[in-house]
The first five atom37 places (N, CA, C, CB, O) and aatype in JSON, in Angstrom:
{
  "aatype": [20, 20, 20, 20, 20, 20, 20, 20, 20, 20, 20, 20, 20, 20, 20, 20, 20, 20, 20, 20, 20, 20, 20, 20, 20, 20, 20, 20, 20, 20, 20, 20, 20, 20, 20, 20, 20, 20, 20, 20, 20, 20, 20, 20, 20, 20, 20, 20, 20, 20, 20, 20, 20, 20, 20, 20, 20, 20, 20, 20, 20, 20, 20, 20, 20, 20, 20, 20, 20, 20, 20, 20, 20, 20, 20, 20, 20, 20, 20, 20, 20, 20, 20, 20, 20, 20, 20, 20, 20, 20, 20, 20, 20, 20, 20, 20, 20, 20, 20, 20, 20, 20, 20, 20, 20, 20, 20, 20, 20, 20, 20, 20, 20, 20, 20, 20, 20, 20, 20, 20, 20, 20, 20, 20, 20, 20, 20, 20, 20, 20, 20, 20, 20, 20, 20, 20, 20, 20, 20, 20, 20, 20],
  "atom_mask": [
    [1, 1, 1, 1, 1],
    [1, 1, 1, 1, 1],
    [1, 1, 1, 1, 1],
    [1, 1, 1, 1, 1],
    [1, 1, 1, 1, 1],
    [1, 1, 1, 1, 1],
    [1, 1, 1, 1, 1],
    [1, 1, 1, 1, 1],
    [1, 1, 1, 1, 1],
    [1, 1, 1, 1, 1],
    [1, 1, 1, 1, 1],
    [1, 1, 1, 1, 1],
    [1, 1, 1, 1, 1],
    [1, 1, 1, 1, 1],
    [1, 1, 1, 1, 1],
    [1, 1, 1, 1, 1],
    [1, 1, 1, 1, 1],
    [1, 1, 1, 1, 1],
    [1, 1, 1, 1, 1],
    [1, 1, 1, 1, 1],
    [1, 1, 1, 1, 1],
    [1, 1, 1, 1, 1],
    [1, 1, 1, 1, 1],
    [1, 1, 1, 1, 1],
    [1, 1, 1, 1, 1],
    [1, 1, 1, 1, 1],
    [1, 1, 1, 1, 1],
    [1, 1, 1, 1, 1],
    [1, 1, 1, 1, 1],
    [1, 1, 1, 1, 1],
    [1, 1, 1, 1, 1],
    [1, 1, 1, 1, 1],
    [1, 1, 1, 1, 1],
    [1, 1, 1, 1, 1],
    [1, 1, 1, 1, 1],
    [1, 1, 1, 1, 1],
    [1, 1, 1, 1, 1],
    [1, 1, 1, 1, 1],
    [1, 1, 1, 1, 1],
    [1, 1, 1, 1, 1],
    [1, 1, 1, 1, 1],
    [1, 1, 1, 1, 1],
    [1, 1, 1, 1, 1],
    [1, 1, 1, 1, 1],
    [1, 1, 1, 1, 1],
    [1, 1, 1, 1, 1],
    [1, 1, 1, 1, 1],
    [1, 1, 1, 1, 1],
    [1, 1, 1, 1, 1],
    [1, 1, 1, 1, 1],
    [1, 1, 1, 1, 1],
    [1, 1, 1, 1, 1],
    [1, 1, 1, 1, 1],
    [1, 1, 1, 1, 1],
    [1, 1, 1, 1, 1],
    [1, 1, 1, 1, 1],
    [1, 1, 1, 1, 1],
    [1, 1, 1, 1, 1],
    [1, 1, 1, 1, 1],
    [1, 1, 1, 1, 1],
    [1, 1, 1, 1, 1],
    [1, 1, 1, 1, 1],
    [1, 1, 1, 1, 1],
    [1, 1, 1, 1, 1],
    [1, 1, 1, 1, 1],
    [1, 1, 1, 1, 1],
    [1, 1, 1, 1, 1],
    [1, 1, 1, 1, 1],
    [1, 1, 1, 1, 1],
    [1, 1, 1, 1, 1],
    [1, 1, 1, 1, 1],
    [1, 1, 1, 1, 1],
    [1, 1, 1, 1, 1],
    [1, 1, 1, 1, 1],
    [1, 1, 1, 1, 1],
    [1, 1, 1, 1, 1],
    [1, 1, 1, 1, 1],
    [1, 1, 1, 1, 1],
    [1, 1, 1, 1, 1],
    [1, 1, 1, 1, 1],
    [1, 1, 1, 1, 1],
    [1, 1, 1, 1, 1],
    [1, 1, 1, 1, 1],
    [1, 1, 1, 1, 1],
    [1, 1, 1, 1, 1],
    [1, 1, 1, 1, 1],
    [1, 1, 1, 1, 1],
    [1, 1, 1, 1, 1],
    [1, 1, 1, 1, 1],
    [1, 1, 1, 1, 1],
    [1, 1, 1, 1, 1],
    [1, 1, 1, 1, 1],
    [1, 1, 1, 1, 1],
    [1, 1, 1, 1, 1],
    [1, 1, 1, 1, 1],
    [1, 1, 1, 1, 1],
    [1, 1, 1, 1, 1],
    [1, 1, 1, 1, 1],
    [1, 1, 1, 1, 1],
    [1, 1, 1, 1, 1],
    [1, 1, 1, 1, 1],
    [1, 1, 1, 1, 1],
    [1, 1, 1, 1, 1],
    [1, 1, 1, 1, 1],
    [1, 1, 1, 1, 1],
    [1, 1, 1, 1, 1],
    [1, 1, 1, 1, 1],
    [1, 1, 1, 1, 1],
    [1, 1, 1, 1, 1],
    [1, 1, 1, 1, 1],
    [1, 1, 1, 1, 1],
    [1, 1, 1, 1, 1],
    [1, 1, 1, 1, 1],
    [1, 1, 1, 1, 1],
    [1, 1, 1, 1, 1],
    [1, 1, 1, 1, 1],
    [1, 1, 1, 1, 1],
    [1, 1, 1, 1, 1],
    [1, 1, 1, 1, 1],
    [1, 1, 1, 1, 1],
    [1, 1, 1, 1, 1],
    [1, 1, 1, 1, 1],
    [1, 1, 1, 1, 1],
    [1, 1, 1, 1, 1],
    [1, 1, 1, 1, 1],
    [1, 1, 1, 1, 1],
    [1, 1, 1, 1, 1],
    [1, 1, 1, 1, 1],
    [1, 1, 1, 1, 1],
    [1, 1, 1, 1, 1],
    [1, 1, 1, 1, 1],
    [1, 1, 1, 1, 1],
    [1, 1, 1, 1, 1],
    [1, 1, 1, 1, 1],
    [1, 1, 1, 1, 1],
    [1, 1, 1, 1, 1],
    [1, 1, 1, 1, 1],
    [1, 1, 1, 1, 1],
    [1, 1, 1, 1, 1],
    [1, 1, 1, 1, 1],
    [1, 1, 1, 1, 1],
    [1, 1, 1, 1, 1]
  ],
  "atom_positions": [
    [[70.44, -49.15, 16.44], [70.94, -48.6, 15.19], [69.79, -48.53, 14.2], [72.12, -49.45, 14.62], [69.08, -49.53, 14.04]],
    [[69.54, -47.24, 13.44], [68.69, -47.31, 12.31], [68.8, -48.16, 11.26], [68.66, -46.31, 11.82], [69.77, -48.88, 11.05]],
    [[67.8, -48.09, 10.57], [68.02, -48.94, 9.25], [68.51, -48.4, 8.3], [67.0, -49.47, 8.69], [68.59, -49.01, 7.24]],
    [[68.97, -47.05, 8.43], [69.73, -45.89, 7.48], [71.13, -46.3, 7.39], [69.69, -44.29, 8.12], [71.68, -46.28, 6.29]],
    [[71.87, -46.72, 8.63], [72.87, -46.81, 8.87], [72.93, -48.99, 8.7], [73.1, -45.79, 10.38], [73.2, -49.87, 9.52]],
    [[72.6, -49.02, 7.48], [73.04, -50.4, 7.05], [73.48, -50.57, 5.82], [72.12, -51.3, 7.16], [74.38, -49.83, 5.44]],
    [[72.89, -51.66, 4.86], [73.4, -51.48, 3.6], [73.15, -50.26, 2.4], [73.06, -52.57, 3.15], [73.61, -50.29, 1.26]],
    [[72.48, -49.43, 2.86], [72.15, -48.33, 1.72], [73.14, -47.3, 2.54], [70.21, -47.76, 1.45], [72.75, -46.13, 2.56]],
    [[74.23, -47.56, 3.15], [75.37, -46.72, 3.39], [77.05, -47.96, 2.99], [75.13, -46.06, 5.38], [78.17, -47.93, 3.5]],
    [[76.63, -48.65, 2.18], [77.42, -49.54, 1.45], [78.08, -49.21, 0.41], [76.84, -50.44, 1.11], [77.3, -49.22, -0.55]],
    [[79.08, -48.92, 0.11], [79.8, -48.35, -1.43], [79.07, -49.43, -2.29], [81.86, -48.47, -1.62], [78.48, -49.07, -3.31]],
    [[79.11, -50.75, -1.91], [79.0, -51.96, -2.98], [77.83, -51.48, -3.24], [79.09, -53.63, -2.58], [77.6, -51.23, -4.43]],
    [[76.79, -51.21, -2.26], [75.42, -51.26, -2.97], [75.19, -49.91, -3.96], [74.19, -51.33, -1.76], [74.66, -49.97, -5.07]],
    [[75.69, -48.7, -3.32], [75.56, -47.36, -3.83], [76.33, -47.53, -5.37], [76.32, -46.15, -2.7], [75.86, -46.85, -6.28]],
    [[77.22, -48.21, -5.6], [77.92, -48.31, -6.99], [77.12, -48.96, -7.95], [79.24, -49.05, -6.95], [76.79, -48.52, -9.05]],
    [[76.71, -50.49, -7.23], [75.78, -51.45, -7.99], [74.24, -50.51, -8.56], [75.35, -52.88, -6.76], [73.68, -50.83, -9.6]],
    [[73.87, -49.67, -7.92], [72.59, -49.35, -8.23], [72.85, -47.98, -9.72], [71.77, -48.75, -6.53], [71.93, -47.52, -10.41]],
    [[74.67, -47.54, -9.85], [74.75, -46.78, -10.63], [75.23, -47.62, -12.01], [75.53, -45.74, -10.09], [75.29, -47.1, -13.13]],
    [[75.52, -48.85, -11.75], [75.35, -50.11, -12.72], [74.01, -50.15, -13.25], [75.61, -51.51, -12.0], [73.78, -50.26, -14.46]],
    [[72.91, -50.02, -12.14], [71.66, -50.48, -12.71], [71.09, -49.67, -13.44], [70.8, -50.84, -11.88], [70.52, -50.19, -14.4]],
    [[70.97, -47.96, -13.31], [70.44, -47.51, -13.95], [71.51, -47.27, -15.29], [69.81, -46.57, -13.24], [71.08, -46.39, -16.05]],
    [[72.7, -47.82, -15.68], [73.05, -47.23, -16.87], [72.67, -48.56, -17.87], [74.73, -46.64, -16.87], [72.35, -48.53, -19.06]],
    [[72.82, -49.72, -16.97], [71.92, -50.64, -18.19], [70.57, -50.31, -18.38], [71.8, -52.21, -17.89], [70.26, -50.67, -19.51]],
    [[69.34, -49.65, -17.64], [68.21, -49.76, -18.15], [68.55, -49.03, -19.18], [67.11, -49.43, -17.42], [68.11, -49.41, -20.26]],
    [[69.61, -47.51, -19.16], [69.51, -46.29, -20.31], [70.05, -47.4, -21.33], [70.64, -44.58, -20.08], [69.22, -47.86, -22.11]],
    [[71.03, -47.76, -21.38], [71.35, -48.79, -22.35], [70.59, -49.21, -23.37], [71.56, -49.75, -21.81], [70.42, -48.89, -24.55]],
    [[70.03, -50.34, -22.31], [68.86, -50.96, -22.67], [68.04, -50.5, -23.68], [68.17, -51.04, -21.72], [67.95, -50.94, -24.83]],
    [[67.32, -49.34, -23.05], [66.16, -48.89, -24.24], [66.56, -48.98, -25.65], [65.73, -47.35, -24.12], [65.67, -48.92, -26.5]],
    [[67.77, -49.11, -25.99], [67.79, -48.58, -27.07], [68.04, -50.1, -27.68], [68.82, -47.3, -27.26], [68.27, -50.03, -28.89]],
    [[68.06, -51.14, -27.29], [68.14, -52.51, -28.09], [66.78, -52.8, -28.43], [68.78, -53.79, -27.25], [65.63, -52.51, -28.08]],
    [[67.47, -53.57, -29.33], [65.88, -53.46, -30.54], [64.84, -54.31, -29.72], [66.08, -54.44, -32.52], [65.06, -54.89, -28.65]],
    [[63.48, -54.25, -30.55], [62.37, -54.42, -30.03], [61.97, -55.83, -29.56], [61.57, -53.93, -30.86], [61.31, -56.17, -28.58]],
    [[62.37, -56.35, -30.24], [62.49, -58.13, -30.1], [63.19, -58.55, -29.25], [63.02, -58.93, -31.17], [63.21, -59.7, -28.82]],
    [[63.91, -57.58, -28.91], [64.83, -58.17, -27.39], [64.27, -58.08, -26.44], [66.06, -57.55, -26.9], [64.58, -58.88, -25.55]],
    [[63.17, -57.05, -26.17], [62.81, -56.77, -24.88], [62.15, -57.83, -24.0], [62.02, -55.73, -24.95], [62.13, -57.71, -22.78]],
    [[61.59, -58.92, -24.68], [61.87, -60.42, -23.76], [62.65, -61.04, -23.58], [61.45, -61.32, -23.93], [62.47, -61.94, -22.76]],
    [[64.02, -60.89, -24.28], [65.09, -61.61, -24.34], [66.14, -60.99, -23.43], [65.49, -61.74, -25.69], [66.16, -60.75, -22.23]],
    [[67.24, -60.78, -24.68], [68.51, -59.76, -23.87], [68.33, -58.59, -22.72], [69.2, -58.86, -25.03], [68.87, -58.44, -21.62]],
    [[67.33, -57.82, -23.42], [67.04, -56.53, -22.52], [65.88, -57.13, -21.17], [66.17, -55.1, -23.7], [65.39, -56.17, -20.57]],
    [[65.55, -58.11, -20.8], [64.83, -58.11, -19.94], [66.43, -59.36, -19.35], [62.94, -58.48, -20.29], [67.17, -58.89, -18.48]],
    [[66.69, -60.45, -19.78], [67.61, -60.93, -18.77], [68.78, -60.17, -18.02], [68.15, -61.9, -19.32], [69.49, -60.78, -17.22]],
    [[68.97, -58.9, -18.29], [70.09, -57.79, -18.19], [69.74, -57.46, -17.61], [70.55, -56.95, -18.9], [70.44, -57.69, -16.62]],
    [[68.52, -56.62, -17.21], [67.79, -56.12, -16.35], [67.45, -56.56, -15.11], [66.97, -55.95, -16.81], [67.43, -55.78, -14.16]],
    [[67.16, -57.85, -14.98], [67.11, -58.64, -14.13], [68.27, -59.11, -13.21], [66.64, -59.42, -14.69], [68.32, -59.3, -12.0]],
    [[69.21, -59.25, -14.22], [70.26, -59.62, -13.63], [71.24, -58.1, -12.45], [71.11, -60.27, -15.08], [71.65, -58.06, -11.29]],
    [[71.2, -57.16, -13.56], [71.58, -56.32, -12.99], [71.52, -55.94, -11.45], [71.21, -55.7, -13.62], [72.39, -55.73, -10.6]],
    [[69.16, -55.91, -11.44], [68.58, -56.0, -10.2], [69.2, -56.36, -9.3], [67.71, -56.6, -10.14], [69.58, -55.63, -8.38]],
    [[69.44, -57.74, -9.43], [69.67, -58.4, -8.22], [71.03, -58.46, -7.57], [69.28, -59.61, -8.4], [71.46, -59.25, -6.74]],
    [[71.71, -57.21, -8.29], [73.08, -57.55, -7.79], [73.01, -56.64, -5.99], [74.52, -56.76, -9.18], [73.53, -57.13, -4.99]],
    [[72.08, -55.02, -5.99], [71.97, -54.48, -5.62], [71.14, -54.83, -4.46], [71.9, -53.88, -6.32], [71.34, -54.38, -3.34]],
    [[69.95, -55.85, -4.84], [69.07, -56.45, -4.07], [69.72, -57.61, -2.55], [68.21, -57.24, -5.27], [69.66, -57.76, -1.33]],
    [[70.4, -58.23, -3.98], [71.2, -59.7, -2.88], [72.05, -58.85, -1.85], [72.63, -61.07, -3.93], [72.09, -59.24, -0.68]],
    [[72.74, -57.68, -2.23], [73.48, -57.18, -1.28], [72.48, -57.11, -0.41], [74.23, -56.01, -1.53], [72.34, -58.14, 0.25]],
    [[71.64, -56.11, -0.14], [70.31, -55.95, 0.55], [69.94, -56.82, 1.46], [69.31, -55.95, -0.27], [69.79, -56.69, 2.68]],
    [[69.77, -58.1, 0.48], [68.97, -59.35, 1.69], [69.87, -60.13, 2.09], [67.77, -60.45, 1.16], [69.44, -61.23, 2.42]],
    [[71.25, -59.95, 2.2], [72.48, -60.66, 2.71], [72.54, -59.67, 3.72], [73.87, -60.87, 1.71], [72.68, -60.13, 4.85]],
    [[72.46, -58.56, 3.65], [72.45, -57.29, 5.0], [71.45, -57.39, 6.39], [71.88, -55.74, 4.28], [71.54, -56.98, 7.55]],
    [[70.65, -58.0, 5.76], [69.54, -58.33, 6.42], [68.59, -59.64, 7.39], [69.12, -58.08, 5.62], [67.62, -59.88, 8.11]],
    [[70.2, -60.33, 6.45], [70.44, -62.12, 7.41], [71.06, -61.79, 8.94], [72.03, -63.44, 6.44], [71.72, -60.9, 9.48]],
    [[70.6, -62.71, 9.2], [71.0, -63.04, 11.18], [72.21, -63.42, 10.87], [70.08, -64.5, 12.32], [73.02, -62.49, 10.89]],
    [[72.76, -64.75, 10.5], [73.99, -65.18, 10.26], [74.63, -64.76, 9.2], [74.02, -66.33, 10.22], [74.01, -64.48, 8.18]],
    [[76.33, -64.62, 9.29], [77.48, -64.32, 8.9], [77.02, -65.48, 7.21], [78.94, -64.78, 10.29], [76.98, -65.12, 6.03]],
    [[76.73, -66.91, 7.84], [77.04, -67.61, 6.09], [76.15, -67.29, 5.36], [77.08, -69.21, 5.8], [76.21, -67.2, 4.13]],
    [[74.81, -66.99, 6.4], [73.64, -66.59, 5.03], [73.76, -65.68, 4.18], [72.38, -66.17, 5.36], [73.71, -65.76, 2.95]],
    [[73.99, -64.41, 5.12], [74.74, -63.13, 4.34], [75.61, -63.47, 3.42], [75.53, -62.22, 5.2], [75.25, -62.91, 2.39]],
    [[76.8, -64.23, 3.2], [78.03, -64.04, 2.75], [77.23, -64.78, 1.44], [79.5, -64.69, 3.66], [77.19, -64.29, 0.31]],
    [[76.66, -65.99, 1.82], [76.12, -66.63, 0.36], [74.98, -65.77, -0.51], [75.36, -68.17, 0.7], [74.79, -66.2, -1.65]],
    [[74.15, -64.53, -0.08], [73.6, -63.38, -0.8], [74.65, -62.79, -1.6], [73.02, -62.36, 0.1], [74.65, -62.91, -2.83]],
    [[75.71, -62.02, -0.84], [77.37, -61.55, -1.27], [77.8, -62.62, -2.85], [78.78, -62.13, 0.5], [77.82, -62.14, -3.99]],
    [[77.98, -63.48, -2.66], [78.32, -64.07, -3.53], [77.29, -64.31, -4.64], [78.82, -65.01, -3.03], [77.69, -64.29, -5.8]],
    [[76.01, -64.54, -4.38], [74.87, -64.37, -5.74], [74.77, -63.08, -6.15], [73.29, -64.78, -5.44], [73.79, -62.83, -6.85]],
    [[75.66, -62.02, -5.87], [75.47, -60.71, -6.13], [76.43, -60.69, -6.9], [75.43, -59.75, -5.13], [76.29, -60.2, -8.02]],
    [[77.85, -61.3, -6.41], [78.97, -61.64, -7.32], [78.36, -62.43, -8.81], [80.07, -62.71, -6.4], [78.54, -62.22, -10.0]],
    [[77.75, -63.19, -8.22], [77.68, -64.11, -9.86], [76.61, -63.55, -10.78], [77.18, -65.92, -9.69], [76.47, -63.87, -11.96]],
    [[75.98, -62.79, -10.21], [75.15, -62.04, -11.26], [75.87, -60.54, -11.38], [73.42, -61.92, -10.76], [75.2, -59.67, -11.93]],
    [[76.54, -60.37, -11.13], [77.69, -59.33, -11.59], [78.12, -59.88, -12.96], [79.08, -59.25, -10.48], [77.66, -59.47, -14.02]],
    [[79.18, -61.01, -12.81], [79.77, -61.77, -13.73], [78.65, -61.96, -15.26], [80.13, -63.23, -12.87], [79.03, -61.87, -16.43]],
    [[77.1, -62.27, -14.75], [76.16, -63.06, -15.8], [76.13, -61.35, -16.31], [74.35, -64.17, -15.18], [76.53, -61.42, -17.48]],
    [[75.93, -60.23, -16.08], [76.08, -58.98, -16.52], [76.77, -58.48, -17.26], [76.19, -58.43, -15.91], [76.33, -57.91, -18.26]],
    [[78.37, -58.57, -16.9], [79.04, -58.78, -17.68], [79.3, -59.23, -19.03], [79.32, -59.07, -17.25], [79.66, -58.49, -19.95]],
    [[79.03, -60.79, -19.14], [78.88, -61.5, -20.17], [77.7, -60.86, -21.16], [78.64, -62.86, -19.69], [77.98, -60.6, -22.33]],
    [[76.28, -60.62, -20.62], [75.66, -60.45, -20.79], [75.91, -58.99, -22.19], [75.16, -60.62, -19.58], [75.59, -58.78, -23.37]],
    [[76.56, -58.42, -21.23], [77.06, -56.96, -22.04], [77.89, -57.25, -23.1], [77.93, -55.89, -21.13], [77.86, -56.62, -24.16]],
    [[78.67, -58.2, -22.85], [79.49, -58.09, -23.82], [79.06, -59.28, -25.36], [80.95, -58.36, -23.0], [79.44, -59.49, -26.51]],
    [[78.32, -59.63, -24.62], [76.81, -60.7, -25.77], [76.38, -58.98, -26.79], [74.4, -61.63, -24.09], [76.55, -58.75, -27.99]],
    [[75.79, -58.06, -25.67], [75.26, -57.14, -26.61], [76.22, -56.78, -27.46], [74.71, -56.02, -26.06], [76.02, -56.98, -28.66]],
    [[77.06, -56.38, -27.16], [78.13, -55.5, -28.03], [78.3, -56.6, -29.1], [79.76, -54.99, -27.17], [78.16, -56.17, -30.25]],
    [[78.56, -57.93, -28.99], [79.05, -58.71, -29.75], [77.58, -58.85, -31.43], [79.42, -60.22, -28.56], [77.8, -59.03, -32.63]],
    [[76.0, -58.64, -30.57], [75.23, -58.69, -31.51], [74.65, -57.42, -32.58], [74.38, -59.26, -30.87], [73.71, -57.28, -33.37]],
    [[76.18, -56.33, -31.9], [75.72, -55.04, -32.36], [74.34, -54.2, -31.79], [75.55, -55.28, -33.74], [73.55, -53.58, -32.5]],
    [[74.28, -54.35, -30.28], [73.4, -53.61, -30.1], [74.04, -52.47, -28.68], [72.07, -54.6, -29.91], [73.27, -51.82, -27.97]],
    [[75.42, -52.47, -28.55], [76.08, -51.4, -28.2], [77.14, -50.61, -29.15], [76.63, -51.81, -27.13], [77.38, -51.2, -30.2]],
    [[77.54, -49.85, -29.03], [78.92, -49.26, -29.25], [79.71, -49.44, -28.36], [78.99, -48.01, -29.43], [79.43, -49.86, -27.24]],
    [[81.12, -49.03, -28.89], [82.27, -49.4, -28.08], [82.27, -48.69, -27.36], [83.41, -49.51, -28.48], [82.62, -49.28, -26.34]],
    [[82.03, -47.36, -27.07], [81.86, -46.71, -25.91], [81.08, -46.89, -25.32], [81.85, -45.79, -25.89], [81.5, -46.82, -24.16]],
    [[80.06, -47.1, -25.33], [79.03, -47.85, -24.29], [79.63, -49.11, -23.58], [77.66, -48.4, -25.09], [79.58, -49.32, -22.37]],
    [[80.19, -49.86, -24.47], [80.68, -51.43, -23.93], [81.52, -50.91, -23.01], [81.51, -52.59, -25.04], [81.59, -51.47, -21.91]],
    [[82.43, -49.57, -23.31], [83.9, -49.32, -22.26], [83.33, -48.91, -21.59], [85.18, -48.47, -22.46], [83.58, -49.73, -20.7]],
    [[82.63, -48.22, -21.13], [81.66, -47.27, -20.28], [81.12, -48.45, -18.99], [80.12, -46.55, -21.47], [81.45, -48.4, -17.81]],
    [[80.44, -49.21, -19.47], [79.85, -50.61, -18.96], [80.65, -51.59, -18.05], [79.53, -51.42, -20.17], [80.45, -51.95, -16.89]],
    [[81.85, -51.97, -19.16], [82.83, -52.89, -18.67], [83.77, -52.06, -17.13], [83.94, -53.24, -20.21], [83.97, -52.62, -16.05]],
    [[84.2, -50.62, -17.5], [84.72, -49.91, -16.28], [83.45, -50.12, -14.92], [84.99, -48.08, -16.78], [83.88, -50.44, -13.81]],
    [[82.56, -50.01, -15.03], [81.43, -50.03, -13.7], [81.79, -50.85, -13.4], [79.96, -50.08, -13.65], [82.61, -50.83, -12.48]],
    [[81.41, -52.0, -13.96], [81.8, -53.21, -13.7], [82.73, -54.18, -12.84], [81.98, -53.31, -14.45], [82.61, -55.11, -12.04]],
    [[84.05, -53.16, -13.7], [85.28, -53.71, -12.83], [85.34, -53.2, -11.26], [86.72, -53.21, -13.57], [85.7, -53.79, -10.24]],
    [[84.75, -51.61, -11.51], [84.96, -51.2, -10.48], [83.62, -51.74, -9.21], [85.18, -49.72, -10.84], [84.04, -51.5, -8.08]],
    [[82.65, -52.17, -9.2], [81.47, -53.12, -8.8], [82.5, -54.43, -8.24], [80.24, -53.59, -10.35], [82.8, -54.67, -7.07]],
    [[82.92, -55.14, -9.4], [83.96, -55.93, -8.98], [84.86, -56.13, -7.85], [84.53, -55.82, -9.65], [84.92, -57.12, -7.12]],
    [[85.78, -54.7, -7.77], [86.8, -54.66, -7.24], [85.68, -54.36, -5.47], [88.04, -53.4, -8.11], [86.03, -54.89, -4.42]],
    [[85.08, -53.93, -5.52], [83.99, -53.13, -4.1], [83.44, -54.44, -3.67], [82.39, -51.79, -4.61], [83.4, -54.81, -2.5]],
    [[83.1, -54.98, -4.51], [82.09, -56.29, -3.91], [83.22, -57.19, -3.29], [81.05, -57.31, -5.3], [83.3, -57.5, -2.1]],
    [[84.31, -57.66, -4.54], [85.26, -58.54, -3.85], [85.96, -57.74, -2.01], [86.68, -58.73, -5.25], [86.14, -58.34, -0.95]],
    [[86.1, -56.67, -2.25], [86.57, -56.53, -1.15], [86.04, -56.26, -0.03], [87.21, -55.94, -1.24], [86.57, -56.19, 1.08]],
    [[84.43, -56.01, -0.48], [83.54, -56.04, 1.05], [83.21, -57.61, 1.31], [81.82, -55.05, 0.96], [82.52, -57.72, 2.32]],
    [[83.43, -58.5, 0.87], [82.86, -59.91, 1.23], [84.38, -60.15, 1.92], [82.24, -61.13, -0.27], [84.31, -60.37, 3.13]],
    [[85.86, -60.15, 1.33], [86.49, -60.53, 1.87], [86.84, -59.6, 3.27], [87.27, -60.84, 1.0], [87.56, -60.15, 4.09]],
    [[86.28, -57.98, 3.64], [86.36, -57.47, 5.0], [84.83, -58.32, 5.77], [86.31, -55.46, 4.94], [84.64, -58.75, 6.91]],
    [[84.28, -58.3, 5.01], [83.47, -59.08, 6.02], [83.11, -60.56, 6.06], [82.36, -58.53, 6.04], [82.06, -61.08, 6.45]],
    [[84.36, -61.18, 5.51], [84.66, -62.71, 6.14], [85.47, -62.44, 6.89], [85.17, -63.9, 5.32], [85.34, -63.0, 7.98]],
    [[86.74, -61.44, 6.73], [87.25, -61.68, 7.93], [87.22, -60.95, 9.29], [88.26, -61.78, 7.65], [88.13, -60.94, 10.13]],
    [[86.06, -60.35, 9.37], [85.1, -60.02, 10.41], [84.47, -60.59, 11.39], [84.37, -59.68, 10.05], [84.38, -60.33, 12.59]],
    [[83.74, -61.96, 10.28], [83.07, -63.05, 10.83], [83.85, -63.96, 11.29], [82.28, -63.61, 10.03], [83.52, -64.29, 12.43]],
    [[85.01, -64.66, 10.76], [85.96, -65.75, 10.76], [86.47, -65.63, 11.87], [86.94, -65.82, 9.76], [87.2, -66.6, 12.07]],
    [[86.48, -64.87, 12.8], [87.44, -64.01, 13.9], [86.09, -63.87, 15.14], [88.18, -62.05, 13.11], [86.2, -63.11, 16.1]],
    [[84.61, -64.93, 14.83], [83.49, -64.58, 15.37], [83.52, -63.67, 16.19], [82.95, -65.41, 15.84], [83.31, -63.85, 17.39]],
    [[83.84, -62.35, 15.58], [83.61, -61.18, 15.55], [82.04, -60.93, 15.43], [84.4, -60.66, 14.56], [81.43, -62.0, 15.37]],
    [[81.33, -59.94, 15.37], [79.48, -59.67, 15.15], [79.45, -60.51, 13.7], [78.8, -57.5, 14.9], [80.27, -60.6, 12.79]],
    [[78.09, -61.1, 13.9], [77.77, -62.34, 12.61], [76.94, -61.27, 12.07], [76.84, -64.14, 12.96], [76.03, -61.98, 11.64]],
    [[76.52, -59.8, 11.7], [75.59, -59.8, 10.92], [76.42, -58.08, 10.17], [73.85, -59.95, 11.82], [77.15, -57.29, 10.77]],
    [[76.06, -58.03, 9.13], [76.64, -56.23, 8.81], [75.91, -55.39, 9.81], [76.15, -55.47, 7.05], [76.82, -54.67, 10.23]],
    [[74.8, -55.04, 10.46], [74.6, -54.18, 11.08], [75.78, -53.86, 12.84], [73.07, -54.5, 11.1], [76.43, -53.03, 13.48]],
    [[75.31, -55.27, 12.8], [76.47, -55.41, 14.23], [78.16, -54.84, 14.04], [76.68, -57.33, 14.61], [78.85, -54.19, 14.82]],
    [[78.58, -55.61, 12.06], [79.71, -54.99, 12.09], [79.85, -53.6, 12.32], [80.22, -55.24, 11.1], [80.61, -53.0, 13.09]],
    [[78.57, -52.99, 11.13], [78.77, -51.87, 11.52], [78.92, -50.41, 12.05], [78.78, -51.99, 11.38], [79.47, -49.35, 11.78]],
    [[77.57, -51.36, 13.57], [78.08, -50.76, 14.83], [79.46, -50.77, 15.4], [77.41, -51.25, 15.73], [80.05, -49.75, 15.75]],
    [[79.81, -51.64, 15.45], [80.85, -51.72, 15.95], [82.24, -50.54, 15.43], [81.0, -53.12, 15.73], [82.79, -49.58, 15.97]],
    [[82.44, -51.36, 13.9], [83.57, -50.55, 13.22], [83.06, -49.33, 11.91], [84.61, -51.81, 12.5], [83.79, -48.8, 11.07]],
    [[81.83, -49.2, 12.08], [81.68, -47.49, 11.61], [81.29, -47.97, 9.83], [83.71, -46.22, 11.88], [81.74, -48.7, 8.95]],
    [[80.52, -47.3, 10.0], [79.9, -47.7, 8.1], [81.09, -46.98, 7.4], [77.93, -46.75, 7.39], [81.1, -47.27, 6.21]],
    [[82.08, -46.13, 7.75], [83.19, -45.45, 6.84], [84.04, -46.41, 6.51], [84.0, -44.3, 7.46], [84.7, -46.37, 5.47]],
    [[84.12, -47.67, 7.66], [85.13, -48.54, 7.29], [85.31, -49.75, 5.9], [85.16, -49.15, 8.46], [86.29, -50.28, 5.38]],
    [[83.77, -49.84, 5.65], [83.41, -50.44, 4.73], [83.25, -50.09, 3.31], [82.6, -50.76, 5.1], [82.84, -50.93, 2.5]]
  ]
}
């Protein structure tokens, strides 16, 4: 199997990376003094939601993967907060914040439900790694 046909054929990851670029646009526009602060921990955080998917795709074992999955989750969550820190210090609008918070949920709802199809993939020691899953049951299924 190629390496085409792994996680960069992932909804979770393909959504997360349209998370990432609307915080950098975001971003720019918080003031200047942030850009070590708010606007660089956002950024960061964002990163790695897209990344951890990545290097959880790329583990041999089912728990290593699943524990990437879940640091992707919790820096989802620190994003979140994160956003809603901005809005709170006046450096979004409310449409930006709604704009933000919807990705989000919907990031949310994709991530939660690809970790729980692929625990119970693994749990069933079914193939321990996403590529194996998805040889097996087809990158559409995910």
């Amino acid at each position: 199997m190629s390496e085409i046909l792994s996680y960069r054929e992932l909804d979770v990851w393909k959504h997360s990376r349209i998370l990432v670029k609307s915080i950098y646009q975001i971003t720019r526009d918080f003031p200047k003094d942030e850009q070590f602060g708010l606007t660089n921990q956002l950024r960061r955080a964002v990163v790695s939601i897209p990344s951890n998917v990545a290097e959880g795709c790329g583990r041999n074992h089912a728990k290593d993967s699943i524990q990437f999955f879940f640091i992707a989750r919790g820096s989802l969550y620190e994003v979140e907060t994160q956003v809603i820190v901005s809005f709170d210090l006046g450096y979004l609008p409310q449409t930006d914040l709604d704009s933000i918070l919807d990705q989000i949920i919907k990031c949310k709802k994709i991530l939660n439900g690809f970790i729980n199809y692929y625990q119970s993939k693994t749990n069933n020691q079914q193939p321990t790694t996403v590529n194996e899953i998805l040889e097996q049951y087809g990158s559409n299924t995910i």
